[in-house]
N, C-alpha and C positions, 0 to 999 in steps of 0.2 A: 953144614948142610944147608942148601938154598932155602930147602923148606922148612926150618927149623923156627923161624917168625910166622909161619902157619897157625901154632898155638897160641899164640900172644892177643890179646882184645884187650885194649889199648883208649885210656883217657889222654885228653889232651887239652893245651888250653889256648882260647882264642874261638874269632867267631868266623875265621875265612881258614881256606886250605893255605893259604901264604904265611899264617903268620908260624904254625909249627907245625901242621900235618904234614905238609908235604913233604919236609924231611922224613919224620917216621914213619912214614909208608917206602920211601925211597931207601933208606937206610934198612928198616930193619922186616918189613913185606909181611905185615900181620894178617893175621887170619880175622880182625876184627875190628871194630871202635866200638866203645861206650858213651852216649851224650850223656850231658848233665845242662843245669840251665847256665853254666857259664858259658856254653856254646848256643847259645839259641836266643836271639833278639828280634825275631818273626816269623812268619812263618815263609812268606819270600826267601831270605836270608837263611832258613836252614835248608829249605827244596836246593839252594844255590851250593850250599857247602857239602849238603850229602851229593848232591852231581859230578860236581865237580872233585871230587875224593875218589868216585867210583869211574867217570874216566878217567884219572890220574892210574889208579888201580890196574885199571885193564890194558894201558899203556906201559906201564913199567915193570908190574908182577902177572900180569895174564890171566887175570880172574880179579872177581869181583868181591866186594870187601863184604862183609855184615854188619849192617849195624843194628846197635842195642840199645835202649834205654828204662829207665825204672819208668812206668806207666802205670802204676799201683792202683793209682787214687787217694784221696786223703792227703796227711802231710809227704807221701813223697811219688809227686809227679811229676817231671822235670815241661814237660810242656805249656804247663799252666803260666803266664795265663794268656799265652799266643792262641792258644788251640783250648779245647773243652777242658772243663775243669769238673773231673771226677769223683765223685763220694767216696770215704774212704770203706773200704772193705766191713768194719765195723756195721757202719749205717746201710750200704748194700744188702748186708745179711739182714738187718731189720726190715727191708722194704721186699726180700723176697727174690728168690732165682730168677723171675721174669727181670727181674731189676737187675740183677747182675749180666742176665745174657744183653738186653739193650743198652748196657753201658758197654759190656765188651765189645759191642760192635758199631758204638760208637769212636772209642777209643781205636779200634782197629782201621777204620775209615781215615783219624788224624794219622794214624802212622802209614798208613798205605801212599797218602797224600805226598808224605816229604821223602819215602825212599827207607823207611827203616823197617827192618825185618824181626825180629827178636823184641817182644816185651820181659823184662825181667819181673815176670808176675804169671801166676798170684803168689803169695806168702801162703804155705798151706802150715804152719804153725798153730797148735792148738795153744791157747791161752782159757786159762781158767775164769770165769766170771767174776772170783771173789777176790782175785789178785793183780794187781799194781806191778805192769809189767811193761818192757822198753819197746816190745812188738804192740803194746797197747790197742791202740787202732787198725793195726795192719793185720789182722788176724780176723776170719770172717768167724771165729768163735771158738768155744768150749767141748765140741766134742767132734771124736773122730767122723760121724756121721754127717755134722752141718757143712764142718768143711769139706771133707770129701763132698757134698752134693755139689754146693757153690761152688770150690774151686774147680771142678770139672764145666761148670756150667762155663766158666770162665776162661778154659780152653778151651774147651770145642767151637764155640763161638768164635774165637781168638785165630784157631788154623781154620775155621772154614770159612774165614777171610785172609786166607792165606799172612796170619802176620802166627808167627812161632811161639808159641809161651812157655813158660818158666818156672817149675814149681821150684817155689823155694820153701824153708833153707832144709836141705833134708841131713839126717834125719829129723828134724824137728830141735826146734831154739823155746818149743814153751816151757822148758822144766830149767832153762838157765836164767841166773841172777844177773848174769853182767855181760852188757854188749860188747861183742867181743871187736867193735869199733878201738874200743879202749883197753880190754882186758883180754883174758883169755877163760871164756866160762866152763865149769867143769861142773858138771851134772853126776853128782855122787850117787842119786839112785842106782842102785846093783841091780835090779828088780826087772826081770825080760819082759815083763808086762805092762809095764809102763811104756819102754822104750818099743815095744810094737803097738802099744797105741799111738804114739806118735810120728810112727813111721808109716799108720793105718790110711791116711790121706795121699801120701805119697806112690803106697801103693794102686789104691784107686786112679791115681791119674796116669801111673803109667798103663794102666789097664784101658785107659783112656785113651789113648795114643798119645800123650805127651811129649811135643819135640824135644824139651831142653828140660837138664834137671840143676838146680848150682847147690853146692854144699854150704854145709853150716860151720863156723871154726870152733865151736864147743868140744870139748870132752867128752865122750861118754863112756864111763868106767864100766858100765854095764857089758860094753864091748870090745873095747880097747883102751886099756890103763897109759897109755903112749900118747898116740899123737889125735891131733884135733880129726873131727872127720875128714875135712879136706883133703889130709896126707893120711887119711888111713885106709888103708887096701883091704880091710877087713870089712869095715864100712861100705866104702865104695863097691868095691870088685864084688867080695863074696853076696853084699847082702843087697846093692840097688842093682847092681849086673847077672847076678846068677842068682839069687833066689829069687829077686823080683823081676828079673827079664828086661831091666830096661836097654835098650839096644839104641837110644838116641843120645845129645850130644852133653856132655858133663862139663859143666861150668865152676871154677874153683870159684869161691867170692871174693871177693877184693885181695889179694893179696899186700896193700901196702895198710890193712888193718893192723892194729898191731898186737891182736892171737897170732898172725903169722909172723910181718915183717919183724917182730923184738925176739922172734924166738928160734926162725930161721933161716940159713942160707941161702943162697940162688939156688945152690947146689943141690941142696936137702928138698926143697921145693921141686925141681922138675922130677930128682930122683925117685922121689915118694908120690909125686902129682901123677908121673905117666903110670907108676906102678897100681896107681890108682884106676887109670883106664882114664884120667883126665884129658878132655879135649882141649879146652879153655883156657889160659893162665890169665883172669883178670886182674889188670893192673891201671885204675882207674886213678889214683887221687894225684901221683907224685911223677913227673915223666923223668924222672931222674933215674927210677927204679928199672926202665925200659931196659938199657942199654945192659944191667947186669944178669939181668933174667934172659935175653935173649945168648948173651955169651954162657948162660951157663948148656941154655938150650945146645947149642952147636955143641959145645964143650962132649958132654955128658952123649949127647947122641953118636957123636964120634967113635967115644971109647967104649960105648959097651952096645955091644951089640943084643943084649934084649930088652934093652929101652927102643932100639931102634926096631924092633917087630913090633912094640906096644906104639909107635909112634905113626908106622904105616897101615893099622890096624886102625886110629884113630882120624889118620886122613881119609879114610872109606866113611869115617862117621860121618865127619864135616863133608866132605862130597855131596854126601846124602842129602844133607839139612839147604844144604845151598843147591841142589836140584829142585830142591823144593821151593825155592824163593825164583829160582834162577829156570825154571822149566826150557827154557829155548837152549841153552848152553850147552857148547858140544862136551 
């Protein structure tokens, strides 16, 4: 299927479109990029690579790409230090909402600058005060209320400068021990009251209008003894889609982490991704991973025809999000 590279958002490495973009846009016509700072040496120099990606784009696949980046604050903000350099979410929340909406739109003015649409932010993770945790800094606190206030402070600021934000990692990464960068964490509390406290932020900001939502690769036995949230349709579909109404666009996180990539196939991945209602297949660290995730895409949308209703279902979503960036576009 042509459009089967539609779901793919896609890391790469180099600091111009010549040295590998242009292949994987050419090759396999993603629905996306993700920067990181190994693409960014100024701020000339990324206005020239996001341009030039995005004519390339509209010359060869007929529509215009997305692009993403982590814009957190704190330790992970890929812009720093070409462009402003943000306080991390932590220190935000001690200085106050007014502090959080003036940095969001400060940070949304640097991304408006070079051409990028999507911040993967905020972290709406609750993390407890008295605990020594991997989200540490990136969590604007301990209880469902502060971050739900802040992280909405943090979107609406965010789209009413037209740049899209990103709650992450839902349902909520504060009850796990291990990044699941490296492991796969599995959050043994059974207890539904825990796990809707920590989904209690989430919901708030789709109440909010929040454009983007990306998952968490945790466990959560409380609801699905199987698969991480990311491939879990129970997670996703039943409870961020229909009980909580969110109707905009679904980001898996990194798949080349290895909760996912040690544990499962291309196959099992889009199978369970789309069944999720997943938009996104982020594949950020390893461009190796490109070429088998995209065949599984074609592969799988081929043979079954109700991946392929979940699949045109999810191109209305993405349409959507890029009308929105994209307001003049027929």
């Amino acid at each position: 299927m042509t459009e089967a590279g539609i779901h793919l958002f896609i890391g790469f490495r180099g600091v111009s479109l010549e040295e590998e973009l242009r292949y994987l846009i050419r090759e396999y016509r993603p629905g996306g990029i993700i920067l990181f700072k190994r693409n960014i040496e100024g701020r000339d120099q990324l206005k020239a690579l996001v341009s030039n990606a995005q004519a390339l784009a509209i010359e060869e696949i007929k529509r215009p790409l997305l692009f993403a980046i982590d814009q957190e604050g704190g330790a992970v903000q890929r812009l720093s230090p070409y462009f402003n350099t943000i306080p991390s979410a932590k220190d935000l929340a001690g200085q106050g909402r007014e502090a959080v909406r003036r940095w969001a739109a400060i940070s949304s003015a640097d991304l408006l600058e070079v051409g990028i649409q999507i911040n993967l932010a905020p972290v709406l993770d609750i993390v407890a005060e008295d605990r020594a945790h991997f989200m540490g800094s990136r969590s604007f606190g301990s209880t469902p209320a502060t971050v739900s206030d802040l992280g909405n402070a943090w979107i609406q600021t965010l789209q009413a400068n037209r740049i899209s934000a990103t709650a992450k990692h839902f349902p909520g990464l504060g009850l796990a021990d291990l990044d699941p960068h490296y492991f796969t964490p599995v959050i043994r509390d059974e207890k539904m009251g825990s796990f809707m406290e920590h989904m209690a932020p989430f919901q708030s900001a789709i109440k909010a209008g929040v454009n983007c939502v990306m998952t968490s690769h945790a466990v959560y036995r409380a609801v699905d003894n199987a698969h991480p949230a990311t491939l879990s349709p129970e997670i996703c579909r039943r409870w961020l889609r229909e009980r909580f109404g969110f109707r905009g666009v679904l980001f898996a996180d990194d798949l080349d982490m290895a909760a996912i990539s040690e544990n499962y196939s291309p196959e099992d991945v889009v199978c369970l991704g789309l069944s999720c209602s997943t938009d996104f297949f982020l594949l950020c660290q390893k461009s190796e991973s490109i070429e088998p995730m995209h065949r599984a895409l074609v592969d799988q949308l081929d043979k079954k025809p109700a991946l392929r209703a979940l699949h045109f279902d999810s191109i209305r979503r993405i349409r959507m999000l890029t009308r929105f960036h994209f307001p003049d576009l027929e």
